[in-house]
C-alpha positions as CSV (number, residue, x, y, z in Angstrom):
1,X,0.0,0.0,0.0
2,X,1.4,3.5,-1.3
3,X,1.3,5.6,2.1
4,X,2.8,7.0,5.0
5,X,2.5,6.5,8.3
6,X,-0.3,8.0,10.4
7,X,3.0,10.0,12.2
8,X,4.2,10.8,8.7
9,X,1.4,12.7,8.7
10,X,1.1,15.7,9.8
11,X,-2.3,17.4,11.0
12,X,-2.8,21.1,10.7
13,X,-4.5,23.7,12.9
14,X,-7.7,22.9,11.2
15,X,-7.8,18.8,11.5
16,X,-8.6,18.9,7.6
17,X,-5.4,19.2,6.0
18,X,-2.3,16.8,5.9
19,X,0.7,16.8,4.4
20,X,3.5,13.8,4.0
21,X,6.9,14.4,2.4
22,X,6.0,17.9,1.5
23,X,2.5,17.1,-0.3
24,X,-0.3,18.4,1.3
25,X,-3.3,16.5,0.8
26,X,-7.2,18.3,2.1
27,X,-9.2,15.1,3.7
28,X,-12.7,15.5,4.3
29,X,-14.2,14.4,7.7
30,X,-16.3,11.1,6.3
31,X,-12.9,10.2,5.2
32,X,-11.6,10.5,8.6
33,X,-14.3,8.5,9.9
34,X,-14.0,6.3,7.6
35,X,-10.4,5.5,8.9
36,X,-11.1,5.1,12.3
37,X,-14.0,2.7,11.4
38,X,-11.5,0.3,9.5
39,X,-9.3,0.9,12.0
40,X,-11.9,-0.1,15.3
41,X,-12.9,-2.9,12.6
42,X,-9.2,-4.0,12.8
43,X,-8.6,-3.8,16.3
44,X,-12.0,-5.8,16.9
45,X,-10.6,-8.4,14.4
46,X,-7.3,-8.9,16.3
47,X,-8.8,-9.2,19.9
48,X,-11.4,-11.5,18.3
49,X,-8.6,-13.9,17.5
50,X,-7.4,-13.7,20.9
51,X,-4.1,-11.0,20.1
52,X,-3.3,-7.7,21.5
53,X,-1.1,-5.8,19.8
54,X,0.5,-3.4,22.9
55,X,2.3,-1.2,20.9
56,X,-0.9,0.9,19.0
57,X,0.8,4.1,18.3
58,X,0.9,6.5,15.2
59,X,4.1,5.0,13.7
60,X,2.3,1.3,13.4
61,X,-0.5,3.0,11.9
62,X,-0.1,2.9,7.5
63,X,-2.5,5.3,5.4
64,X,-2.8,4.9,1.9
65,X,-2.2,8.4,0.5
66,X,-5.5,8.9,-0.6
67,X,-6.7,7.9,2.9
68,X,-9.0,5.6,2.0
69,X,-6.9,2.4,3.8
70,X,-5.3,2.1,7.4
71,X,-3.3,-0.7,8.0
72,X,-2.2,-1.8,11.2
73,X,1.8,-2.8,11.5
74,X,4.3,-4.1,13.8
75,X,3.1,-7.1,15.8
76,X,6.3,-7.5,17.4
77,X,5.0,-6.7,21.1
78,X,1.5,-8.7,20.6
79,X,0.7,-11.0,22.9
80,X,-1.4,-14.4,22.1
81,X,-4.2,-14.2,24.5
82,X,-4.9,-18.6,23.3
83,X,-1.3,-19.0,23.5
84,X,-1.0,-17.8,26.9
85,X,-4.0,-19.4,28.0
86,X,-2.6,-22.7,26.5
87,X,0.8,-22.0,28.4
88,X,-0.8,-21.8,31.8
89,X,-3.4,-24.6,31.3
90,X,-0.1,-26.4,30.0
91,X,1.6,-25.1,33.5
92,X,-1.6,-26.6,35.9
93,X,-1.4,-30.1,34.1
94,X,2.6,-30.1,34.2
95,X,2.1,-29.2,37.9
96,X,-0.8,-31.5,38.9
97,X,1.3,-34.5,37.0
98,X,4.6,-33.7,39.2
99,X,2.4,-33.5,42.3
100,X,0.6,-37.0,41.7
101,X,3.9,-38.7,41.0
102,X,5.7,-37.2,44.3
103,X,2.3,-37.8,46.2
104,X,2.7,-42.0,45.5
């Protein structure tokens, strides 16, 4: 996706003009939404499958340059709610086997 992002850009004293790399784009406010919908979308998407991504901020944030897209990048902090989950119910079995053996 051709873009910059969502630090790249830079909001003005108005909230309806950006510019990236010198080029000033005017974006309307159902465009905005419009974003921010996707982007809830996304966010609902990724807890759905159990992830949380812990490092939201404007530099993992992508918009196509005629903000019409926002991606969301950089999972390198996420956590794996199932995995964790998995992990500890792992843990409680590992445990409760090691206590059974020492208990005969």
């Amino acid at each position: 996706m051709d873009g910059g992002t969502l630090k790249d850009l830079v909001l003005d004293h108005n909230n309806t003009s950006y510019s990236s790399k010198n080029r000033a784009v005017m974006v309307d406010n159902n465009r905005l939404l419009g974003l921010m919908d996707q982007l809830t979308s996304g966010l609902e998407a990724i807890h759905e499958a159990g992830v949380i991504h812990r490092d939201l901020k404007p530099e993992n944030l992508v918009v196509s340059f005629d903000f019409t897209q926002i991606k969301v990048i950089d999972f390198g902090l996420a956590y794996d709610l199932d995995q964790k989950f998995a992990q500890r119910n792992f843990k409680r079995e590992i445990d409760r086997i090691l206590k059974a053996s020492f208990e005969t």
